[in-house]
C-alpha positions as CSV (number, residue, x, y, z in Angstrom):
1,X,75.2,137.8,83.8
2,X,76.0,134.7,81.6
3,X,74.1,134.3,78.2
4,X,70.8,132.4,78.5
5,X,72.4,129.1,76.3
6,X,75.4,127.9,74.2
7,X,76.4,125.3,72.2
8,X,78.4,122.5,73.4
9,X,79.9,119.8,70.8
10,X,79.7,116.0,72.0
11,X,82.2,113.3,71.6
12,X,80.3,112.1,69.1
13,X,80.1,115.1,66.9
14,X,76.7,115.7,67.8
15,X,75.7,119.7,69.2
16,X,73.6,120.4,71.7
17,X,72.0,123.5,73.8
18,X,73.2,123.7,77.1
19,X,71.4,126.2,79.7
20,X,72.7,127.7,82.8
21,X,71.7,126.1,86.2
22,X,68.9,129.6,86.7
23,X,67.1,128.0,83.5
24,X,67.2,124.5,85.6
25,X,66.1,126.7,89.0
26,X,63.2,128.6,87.3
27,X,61.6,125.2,85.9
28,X,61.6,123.6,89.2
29,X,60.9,126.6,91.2
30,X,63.8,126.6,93.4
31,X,66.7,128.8,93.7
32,X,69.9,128.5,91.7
33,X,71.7,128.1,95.4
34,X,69.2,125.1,96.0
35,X,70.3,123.3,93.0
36,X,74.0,123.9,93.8
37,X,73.3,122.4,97.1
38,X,71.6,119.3,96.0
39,X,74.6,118.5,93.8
40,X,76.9,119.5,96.4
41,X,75.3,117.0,99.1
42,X,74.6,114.5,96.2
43,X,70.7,114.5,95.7
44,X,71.4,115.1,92.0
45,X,74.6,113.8,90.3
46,X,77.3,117.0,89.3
47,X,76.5,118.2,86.3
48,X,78.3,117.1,83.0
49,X,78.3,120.6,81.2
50,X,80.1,123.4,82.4
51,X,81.5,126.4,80.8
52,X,85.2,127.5,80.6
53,X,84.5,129.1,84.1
54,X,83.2,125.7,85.8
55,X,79.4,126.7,85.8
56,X,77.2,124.2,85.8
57,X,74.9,124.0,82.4
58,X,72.2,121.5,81.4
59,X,70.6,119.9,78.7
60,X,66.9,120.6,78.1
61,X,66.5,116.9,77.9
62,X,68.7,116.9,81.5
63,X,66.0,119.8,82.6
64,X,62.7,117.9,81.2
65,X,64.2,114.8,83.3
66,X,64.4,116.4,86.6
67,X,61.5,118.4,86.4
68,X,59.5,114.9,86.1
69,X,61.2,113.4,88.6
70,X,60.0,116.6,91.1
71,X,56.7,116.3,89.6
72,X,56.6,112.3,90.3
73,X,57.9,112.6,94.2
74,X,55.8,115.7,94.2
75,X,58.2,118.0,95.9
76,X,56.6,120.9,93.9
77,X,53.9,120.5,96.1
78,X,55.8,121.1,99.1
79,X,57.2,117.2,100.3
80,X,60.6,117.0,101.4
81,X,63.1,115.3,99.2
82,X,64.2,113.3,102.1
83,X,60.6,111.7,102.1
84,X,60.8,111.0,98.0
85,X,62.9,108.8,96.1
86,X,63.1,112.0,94.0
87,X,67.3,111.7,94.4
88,X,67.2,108.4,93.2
89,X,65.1,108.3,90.1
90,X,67.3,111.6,88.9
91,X,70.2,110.0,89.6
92,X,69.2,107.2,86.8
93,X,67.4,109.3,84.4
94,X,70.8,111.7,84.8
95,X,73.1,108.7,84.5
96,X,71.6,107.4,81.4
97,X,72.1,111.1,80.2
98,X,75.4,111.1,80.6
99,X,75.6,107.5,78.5
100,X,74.0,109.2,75.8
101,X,76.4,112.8,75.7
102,X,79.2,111.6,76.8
103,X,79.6,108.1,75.6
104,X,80.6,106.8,79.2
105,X,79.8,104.0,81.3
């Protein structure tokens, strides 16, 4: 099993903590397979961390964002995402993520 976390250096210099998609998958209460399915089929945007063995990682900021976007379209409480504008609103939070780490447009 992969560590928990590592460390990941930005363009900019800047470190950060990454976490494996399981820390992602516990915090929204899905499966690891669930979140590799919404980024396959495009619901969330592919991750921009991955480790040397192309599996996917996330920020805690990343993690915080989607979790609020879940709690917002309230799929924790058993709604669809196809009923939500839940893909959506993580697809900008994610996107002005990516701005910040990556320094991308």
């Amino acid at each position: 099993m992969p560590p928990v976390s590592k460390k990941v250096r930005l363009p900019n210099g800047e470190e950060v903590e990454v976490f494996y998609i399981a820390h992602l998958a516990s915090a929204l209460g899905r499966t690891s397979g669930t979140i590799r399915k919404w980024e396959i089929s495009g619901v969330i945007p592919d991750s921009c961390f991955k480790d040397s063995l192309g599996r996917r990682m996330y920020t805690q900021e990343q993690i915080d964002a989607i979790v609020r976007c879940a709690e917002k379209a309230k799929i924790s409480q058993g709604l669809s995402i196809a009923n939500t504008s839940f893909s959506n609103w993580v697809h900008k939070e994610l996107d002005e993520l990516r701005k910040k780490y990556l320094g991308k447009e």
